[in-house]
C-alpha positions as CSV (number, residue, x, y, z in Angstrom):
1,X,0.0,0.0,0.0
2,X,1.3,3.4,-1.2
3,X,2.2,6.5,1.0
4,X,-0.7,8.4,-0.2
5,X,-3.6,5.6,0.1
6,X,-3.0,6.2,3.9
7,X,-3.8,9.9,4.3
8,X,-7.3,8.7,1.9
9,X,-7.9,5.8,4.3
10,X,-8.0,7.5,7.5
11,X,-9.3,11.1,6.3
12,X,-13.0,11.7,7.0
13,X,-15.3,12.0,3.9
14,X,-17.0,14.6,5.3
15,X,-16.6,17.0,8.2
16,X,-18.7,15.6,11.4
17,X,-20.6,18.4,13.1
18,X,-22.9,18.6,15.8
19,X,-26.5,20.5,14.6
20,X,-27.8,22.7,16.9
21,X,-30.5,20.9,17.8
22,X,-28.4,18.0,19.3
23,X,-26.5,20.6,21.1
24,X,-29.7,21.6,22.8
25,X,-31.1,18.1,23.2
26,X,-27.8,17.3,25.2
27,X,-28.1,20.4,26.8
28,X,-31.6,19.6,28.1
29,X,-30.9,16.4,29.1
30,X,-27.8,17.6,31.2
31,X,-30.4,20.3,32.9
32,X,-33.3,18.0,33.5
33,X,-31.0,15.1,35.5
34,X,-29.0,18.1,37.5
35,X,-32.4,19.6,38.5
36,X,-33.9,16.2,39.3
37,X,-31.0,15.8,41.8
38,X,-31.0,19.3,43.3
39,X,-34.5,20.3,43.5
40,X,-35.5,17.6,46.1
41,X,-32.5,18.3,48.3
42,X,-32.7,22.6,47.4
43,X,-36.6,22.2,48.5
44,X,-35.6,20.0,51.8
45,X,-33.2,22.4,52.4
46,X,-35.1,25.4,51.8
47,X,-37.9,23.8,54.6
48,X,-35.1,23.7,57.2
49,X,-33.6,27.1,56.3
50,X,-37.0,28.8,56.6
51,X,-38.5,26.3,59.9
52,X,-36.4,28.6,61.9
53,X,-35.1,25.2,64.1
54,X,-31.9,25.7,63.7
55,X,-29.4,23.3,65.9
56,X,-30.9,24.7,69.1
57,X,-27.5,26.2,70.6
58,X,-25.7,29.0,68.7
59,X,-22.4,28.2,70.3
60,X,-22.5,24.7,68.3
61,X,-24.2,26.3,65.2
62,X,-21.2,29.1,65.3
63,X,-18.6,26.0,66.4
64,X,-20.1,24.0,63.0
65,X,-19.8,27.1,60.4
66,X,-16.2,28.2,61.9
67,X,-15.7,24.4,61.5
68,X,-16.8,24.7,57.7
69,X,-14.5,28.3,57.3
70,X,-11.3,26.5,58.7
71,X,-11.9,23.6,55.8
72,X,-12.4,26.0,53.2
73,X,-9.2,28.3,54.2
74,X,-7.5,25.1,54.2
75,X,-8.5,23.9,50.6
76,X,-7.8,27.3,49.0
77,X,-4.0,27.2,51.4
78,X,-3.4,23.6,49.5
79,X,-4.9,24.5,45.8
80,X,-2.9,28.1,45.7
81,X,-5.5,29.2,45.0
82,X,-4.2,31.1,42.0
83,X,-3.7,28.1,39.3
84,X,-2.6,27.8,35.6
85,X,-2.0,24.8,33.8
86,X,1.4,23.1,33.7
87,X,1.9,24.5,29.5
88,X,1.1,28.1,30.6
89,X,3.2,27.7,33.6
90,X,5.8,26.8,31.6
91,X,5.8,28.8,28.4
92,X,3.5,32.4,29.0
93,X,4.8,32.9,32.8
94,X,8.6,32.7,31.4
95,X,7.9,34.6,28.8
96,X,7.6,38.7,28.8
97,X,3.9,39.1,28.4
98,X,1.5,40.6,31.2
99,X,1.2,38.4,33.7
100,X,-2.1,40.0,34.6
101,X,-3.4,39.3,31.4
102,X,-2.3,35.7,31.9
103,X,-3.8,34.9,35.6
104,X,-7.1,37.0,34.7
105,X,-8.8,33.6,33.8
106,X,-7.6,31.9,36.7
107,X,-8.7,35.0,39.0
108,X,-12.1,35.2,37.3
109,X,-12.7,31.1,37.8
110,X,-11.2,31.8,42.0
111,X,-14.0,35.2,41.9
112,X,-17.1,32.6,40.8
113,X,-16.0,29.5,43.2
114,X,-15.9,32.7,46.4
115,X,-19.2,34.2,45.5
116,X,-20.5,30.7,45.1
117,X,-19.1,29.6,48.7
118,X,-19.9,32.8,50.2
119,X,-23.5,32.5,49.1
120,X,-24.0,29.0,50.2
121,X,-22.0,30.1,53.3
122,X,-25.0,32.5,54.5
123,X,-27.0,30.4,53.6
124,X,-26.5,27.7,55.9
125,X,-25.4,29.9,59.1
126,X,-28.7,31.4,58.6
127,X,-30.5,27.9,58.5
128,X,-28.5,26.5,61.8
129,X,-28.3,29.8,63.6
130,X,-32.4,29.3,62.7
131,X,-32.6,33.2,62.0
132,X,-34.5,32.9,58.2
133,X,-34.8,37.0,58.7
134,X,-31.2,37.5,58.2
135,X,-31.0,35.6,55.0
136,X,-29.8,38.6,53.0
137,X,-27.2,40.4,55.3
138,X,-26.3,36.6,56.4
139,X,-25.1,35.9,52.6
140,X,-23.7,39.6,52.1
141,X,-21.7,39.2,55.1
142,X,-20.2,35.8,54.8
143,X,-19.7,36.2,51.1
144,X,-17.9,39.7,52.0
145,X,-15.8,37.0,54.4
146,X,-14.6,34.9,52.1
147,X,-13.9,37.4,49.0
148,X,-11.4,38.7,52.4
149,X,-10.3,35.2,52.8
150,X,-9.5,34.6,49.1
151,X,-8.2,37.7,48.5
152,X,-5.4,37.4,51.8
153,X,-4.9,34.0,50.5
154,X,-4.2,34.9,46.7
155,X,-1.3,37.8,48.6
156,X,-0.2,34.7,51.0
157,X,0.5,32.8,48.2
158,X,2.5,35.4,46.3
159,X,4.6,36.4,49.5
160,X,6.6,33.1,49.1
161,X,7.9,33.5,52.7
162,X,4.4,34.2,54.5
163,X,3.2,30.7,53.0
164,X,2.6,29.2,56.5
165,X,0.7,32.0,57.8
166,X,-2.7,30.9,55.9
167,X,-1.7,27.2,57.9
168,X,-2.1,29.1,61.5
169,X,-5.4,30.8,60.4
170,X,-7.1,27.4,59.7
171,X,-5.5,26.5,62.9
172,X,-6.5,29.5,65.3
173,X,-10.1,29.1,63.4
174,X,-10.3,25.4,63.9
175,X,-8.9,25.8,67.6
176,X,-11.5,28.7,68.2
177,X,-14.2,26.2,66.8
178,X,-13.5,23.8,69.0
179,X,-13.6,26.1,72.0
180,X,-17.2,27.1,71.3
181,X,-18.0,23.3,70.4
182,X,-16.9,22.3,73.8
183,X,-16.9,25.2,76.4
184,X,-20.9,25.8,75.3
185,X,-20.8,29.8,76.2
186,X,-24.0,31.9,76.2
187,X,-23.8,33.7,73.1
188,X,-26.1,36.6,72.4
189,X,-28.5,36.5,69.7
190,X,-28.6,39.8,68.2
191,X,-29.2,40.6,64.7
192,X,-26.1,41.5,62.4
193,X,-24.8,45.1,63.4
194,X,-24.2,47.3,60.5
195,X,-20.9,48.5,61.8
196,X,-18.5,45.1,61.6
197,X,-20.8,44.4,58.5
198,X,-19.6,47.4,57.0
199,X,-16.2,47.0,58.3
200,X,-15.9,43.6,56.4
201,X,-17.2,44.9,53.5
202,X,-14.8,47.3,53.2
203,X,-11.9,45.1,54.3
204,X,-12.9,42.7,51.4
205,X,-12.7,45.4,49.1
206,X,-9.5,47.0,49.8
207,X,-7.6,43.3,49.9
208,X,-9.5,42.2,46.7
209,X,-8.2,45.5,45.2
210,X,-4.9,44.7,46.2
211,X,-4.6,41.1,45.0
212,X,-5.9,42.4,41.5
213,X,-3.0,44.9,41.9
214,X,-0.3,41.7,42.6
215,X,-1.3,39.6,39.7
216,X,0.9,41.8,37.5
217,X,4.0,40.9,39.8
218,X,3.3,37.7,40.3
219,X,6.4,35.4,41.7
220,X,7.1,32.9,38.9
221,X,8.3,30.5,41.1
222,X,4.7,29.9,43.2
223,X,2.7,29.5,39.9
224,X,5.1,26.7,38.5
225,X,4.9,25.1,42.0
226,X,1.3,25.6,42.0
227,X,0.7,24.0,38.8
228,X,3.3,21.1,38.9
229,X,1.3,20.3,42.7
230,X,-2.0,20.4,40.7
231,X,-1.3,18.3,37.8
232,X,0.2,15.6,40.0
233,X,-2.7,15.1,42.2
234,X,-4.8,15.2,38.8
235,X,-2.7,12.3,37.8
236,X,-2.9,10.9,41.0
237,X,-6.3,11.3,40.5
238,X,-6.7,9.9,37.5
239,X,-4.2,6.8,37.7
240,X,-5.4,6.0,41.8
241,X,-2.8,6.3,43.2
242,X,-3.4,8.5,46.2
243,X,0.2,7.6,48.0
244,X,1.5,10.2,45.9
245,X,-0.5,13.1,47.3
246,X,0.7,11.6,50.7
247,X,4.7,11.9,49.6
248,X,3.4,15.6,47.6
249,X,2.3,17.1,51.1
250,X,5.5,15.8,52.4
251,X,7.6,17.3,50.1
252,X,5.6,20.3,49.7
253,X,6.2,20.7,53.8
254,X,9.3,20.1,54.3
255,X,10.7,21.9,51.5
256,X,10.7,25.2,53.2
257,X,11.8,24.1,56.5
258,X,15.3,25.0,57.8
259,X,16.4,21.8,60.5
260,X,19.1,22.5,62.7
261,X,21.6,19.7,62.1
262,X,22.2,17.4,65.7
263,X,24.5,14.6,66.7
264,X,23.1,11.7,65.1
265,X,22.1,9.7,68.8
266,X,23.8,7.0,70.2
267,X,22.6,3.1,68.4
268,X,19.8,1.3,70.7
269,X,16.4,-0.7,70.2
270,X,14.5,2.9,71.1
271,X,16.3,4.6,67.9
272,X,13.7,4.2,65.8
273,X,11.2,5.8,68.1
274,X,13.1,8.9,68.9
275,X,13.1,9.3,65.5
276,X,9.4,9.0,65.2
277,X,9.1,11.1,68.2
278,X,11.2,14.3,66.4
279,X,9.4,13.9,63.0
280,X,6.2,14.0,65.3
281,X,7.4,17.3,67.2
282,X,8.3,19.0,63.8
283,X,4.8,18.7,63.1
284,X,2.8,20.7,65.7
285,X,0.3,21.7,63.8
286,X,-1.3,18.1,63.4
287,X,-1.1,17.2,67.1
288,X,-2.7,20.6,67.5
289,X,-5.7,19.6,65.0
290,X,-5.9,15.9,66.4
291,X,-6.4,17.4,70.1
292,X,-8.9,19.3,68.9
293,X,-10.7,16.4,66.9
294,X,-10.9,14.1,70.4
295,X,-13.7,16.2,71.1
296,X,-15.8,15.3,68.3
297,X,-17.3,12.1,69.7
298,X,-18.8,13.9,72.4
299,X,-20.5,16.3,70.4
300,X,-21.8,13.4,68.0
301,X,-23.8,12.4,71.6
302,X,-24.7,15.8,72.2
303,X,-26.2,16.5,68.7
304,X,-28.2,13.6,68.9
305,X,-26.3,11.1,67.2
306,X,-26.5,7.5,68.3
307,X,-23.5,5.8,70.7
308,X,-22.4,3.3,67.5
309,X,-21.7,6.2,65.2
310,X,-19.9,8.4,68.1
311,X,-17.6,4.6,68.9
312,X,-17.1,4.5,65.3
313,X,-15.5,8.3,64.9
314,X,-13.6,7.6,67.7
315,X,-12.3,4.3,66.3
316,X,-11.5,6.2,63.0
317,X,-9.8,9.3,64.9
318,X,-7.8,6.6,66.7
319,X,-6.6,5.3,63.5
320,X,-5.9,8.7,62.6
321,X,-3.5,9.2,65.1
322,X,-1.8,6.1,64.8
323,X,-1.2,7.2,61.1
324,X,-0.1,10.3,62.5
325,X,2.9,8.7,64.4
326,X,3.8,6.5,62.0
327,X,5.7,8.6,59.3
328,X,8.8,6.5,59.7
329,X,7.7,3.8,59.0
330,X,6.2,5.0,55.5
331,X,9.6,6.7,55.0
332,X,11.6,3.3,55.8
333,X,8.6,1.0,53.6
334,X,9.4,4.2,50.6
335,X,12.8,3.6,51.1
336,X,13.6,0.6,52.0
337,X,17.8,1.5,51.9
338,X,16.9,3.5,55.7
339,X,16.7,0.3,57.7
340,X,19.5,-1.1,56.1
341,X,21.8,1.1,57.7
342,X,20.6,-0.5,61.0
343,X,21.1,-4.3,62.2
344,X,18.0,-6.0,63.5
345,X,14.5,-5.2,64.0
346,X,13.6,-2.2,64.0
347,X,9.5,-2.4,63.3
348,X,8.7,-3.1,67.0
349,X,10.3,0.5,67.6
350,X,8.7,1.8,64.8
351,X,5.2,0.9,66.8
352,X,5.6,3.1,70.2
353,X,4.8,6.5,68.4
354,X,1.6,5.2,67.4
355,X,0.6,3.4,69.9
356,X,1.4,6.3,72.6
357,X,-0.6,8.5,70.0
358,X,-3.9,6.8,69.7
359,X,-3.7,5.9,73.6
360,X,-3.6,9.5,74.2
361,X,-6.4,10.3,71.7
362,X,-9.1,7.3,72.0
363,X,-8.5,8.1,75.9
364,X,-9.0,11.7,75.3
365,X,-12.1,11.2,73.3
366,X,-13.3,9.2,76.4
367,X,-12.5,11.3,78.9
368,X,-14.3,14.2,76.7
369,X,-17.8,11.8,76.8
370,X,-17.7,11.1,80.8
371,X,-17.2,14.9,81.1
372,X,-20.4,15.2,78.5
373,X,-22.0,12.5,80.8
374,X,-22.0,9.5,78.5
375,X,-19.7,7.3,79.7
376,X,-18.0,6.6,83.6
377,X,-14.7,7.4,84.2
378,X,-12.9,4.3,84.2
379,X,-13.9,3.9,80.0
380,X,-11.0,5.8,79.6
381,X,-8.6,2.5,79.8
382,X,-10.7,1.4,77.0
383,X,-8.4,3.8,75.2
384,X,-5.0,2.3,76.6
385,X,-6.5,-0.9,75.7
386,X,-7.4,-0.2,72.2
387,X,-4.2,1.5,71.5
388,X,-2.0,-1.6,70.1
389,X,-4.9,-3.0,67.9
390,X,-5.0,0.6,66.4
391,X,-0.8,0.9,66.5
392,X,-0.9,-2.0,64.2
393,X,-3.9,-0.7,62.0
394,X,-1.8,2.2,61.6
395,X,1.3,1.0,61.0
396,X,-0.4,-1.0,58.4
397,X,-1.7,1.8,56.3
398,X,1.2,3.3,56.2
399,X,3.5,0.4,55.1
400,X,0.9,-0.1,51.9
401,X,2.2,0.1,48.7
402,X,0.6,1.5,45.7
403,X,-2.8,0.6,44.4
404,X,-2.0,-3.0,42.5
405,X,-4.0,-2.4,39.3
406,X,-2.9,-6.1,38.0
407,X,-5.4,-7.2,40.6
408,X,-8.6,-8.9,38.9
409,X,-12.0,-7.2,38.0
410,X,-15.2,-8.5,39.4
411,X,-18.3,-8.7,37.1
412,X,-21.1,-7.5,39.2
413,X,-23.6,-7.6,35.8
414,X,-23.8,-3.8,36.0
415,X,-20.4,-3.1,35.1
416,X,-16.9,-4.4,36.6
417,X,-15.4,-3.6,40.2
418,X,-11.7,-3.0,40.5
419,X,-10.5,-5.0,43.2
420,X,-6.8,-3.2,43.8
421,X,-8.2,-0.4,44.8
422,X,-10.4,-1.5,47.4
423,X,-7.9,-3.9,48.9
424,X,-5.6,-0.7,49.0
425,X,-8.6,1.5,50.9
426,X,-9.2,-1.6,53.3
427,X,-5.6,-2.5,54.2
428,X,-5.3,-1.0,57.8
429,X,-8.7,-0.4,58.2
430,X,-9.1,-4.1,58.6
431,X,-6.9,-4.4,61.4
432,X,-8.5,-1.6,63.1
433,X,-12.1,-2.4,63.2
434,X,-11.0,-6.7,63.9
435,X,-8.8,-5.3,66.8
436,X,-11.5,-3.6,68.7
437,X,-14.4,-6.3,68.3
438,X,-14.8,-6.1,72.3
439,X,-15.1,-2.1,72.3
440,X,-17.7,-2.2,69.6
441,X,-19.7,-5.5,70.3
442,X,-19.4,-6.3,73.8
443,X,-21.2,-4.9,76.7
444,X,-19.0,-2.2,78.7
445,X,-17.5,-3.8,81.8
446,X,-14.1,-5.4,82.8
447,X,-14.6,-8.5,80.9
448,X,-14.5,-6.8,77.4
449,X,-12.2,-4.3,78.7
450,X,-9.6,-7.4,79.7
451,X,-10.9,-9.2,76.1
452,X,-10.2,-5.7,74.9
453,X,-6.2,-5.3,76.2
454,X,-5.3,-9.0,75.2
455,X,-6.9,-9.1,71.6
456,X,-4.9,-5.3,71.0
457,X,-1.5,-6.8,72.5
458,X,-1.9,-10.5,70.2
459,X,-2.9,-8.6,67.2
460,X,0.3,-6.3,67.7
461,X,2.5,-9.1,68.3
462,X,1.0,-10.7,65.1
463,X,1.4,-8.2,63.4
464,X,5.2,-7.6,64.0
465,X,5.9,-11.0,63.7
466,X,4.1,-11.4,59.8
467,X,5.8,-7.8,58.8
468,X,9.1,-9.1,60.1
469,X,9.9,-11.3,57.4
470,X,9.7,-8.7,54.7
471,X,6.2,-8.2,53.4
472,X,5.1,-5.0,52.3
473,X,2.2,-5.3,52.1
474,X,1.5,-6.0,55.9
């Protein structure tokens, strides 16, 4: 077959085109299906908003919406929230055009998702303050917030230096939520005074103007890390593999940290673990957030919600912490040269971190519910009990691998279910939730506290002993 018989074969005949009416039957289509989901939950919503119910306390309804501010300042900290693709990043911000010009779409598309948050935010703190009559200032104020909060967070990001100063807002927010969550003081309930709304208003404009003012000067270098951050958790994303966002945040963290260098410490059993303990103590700002979070059981009980749902947050937020403490034993399953440099054992070390960690929080979370009046005191060993079962959970998840995508596909009739994927989101979490059978199942009292103890040290020991000889995977 010639060179030119090619080009004929694989050339269209004619040019396919879509008419407009197939444009506006897809269009329709699209619209009817999003309305059919929104309208049932917009009406529902709408029925609570304007009830006037509310959560019945306004320090947990403020708690619950400083709760929702802290997340959001946190999502537009981790996004940038200025972002251009990876091919503009690389080509237009090196290259002497306007750099206003170019990060106008990406400050129009950061305008819309504000407004849209900010809207959505008065919304809901009218319907759980249960004050429908300040529906309007409610959503003027709170989206005048968050245009402030954007706005700070677009100048945080272009002061390279000031990066972790976004970090300790969500923190002081999220610590001040907590506070009203669990003190419970009397606030008042006065309408919306005209003076900090005005105040906010103009605060919002004045930083809004000035971020507008510092896209032209926009640091090169926070755009291209931006972008490169974003386009790997969109392949991450796409190719499941979430350990790579894990090993992103790590490097994103550490990257503009400045260690002082120490004497390496003397060779023992306990090296491992004064390891774990300094990577721990370099990280305040999780143990800060993970104190905080012990409390979140206890208001589960006090909004209503039933005992098994507040013992299964607390058995998650134990796992959590384990997690938490066990960064050296990701780093030494990442790269396994580390323990090599060390003779013996060294997982058994690797498993004091986490276990003091989720003693310390399950225990908390305890000690939280007897104050709330849920539990007695002596529930609180329930925690020290729990701890190894979740010390090996944890250690677990963070010895996992990536996602095994040779694993087989199960034919379910309505389409195929991946199975490496699942084994990947179960592999710690099994451990967890087998180790704590007595907690969850068993009537409180000292026999499942004792059943409790000896199934968490077993599972431990089992645990060690199977990881010992080189798995992975466990």
């Amino acid at each position: 077959m010639s060179s030119v018989a090619i080009p004929q074969l694989t050339r269209r005949r004619r040019r396919a085109e879509e008419t407009p009416w197939q444009r506006a039957y897809f269009l329709l289509v699209a619209l009817a299906v999003a309305a059919a989901v929104a309208v049932p939950q917009g009406m529902r919503f709408a029925s609570w908003l304007f009830g006037g119910s509310g959560v019945g306390d306004p320090a947990l309804g403020s708690a619950l919406l400083l709760g929702l501010f802290a997340g959001f300042l946190l999502l537009l900290s981790w996004v940038g929230p200025i972002v251009v693709s990876p091919a503009d990043a690389r080509w237009l911000i090196m290259s002497p055009v306007g750099r206003r010009g170019v990060l106008a779409r990406s400050a129009t598309v950061l305008l819309a998702v504000l407004l849209v948050a900010g809207v959505l935010l008065g919304l809901l703190g009218s319907a759980v303050l249960g004050r429908p009559d300040l529906v309007v200032p409610g959503v003027l104020a709170a989206t005048a917030l968050v245009l402030a909060a954007g706005s700070a967070a677009v100048l945080v990001q272009a002061a390279e230096p000031g990066a972790d100063l976004m970090r300790r807002a969500v923190v002081a927010v999220a610590v001040l939520a907590g506070g009203l969550a669990v003190f419970r003081p009397a606030l008042p309930s006065v309408p919306l005074l005209p003076v900090p709304a005005a105040a906010v208003l103009l605060l919002a404009a004045v930083l809004g103007r000035r971020a507008w003012q510092r896209l032209a000067t926009f640091p090169a270098r926070a755009l291209v890390e931006t972008s490169v951050r974003v386009g790997a958790v969109v392949s991450a994303s796409v190719s499941l593999e979430p350990a790579l966002l894990t090993g992103i945040a790590e490097l994103r963290y550490w990257r503009r940290r400045r260690l002082r260098s120490r004497p390496w410490p003397a060779a023992g059993p306990l090296l491992m673990t004064r390891a774990d303990l300094r990577m721990a103590a370099r990280r305040p700002g999780r143990l800060v957030v993970l104190a905080a979070l012990a409390a979140l059981p206890a208001l589960i009980r006090q909004a209503g919600g039933s005992p098994g749902l507040a013992v299964l947050v607390l058995v998650a937020g134990g796992l959590a912490a384990a997690v938490t403490g066990a960064a050296g034993a990701r780093w030494d399953a990442q790269h396994p040269e580390l323990p090599r440099l060390f003779a013996g054992p060294r997982l058994g070390a690797h498993a004091i971190v986490p276990g003091v960690l989720a003693a310390l929080w399950a225990g908390g979370a305890f000690a939280f519910l007897h104050a709330a009046g849920f539990v007695p005191l002596w529930s609180v060993l329930y925690g020290v009990a729990a701890a190894p079962a979740l010390a090996a959970a944890g250690l677990r998840m963070a010895r996992r691998g990536p996602i095994n995508h040779a694993m087989p596909v199960i034919d379910l009739g309505f389409g195929g279910v991946p199975t490496g994927p699942i084994f990947w989101a179960a592999a710690g979490v099994d451990l967890a939730f087998a180790g704590v059978v007595p907690l969850l199942f068993l009537p409180p009292g000292p026999v499942a506290l004792g059943l409790q103890a000896a199934l968490g040290v077993l599972l431990l020991a089992g645990y060690l002993l199977v990881a010992s000889r080189g798995r992975r995977a466990w």
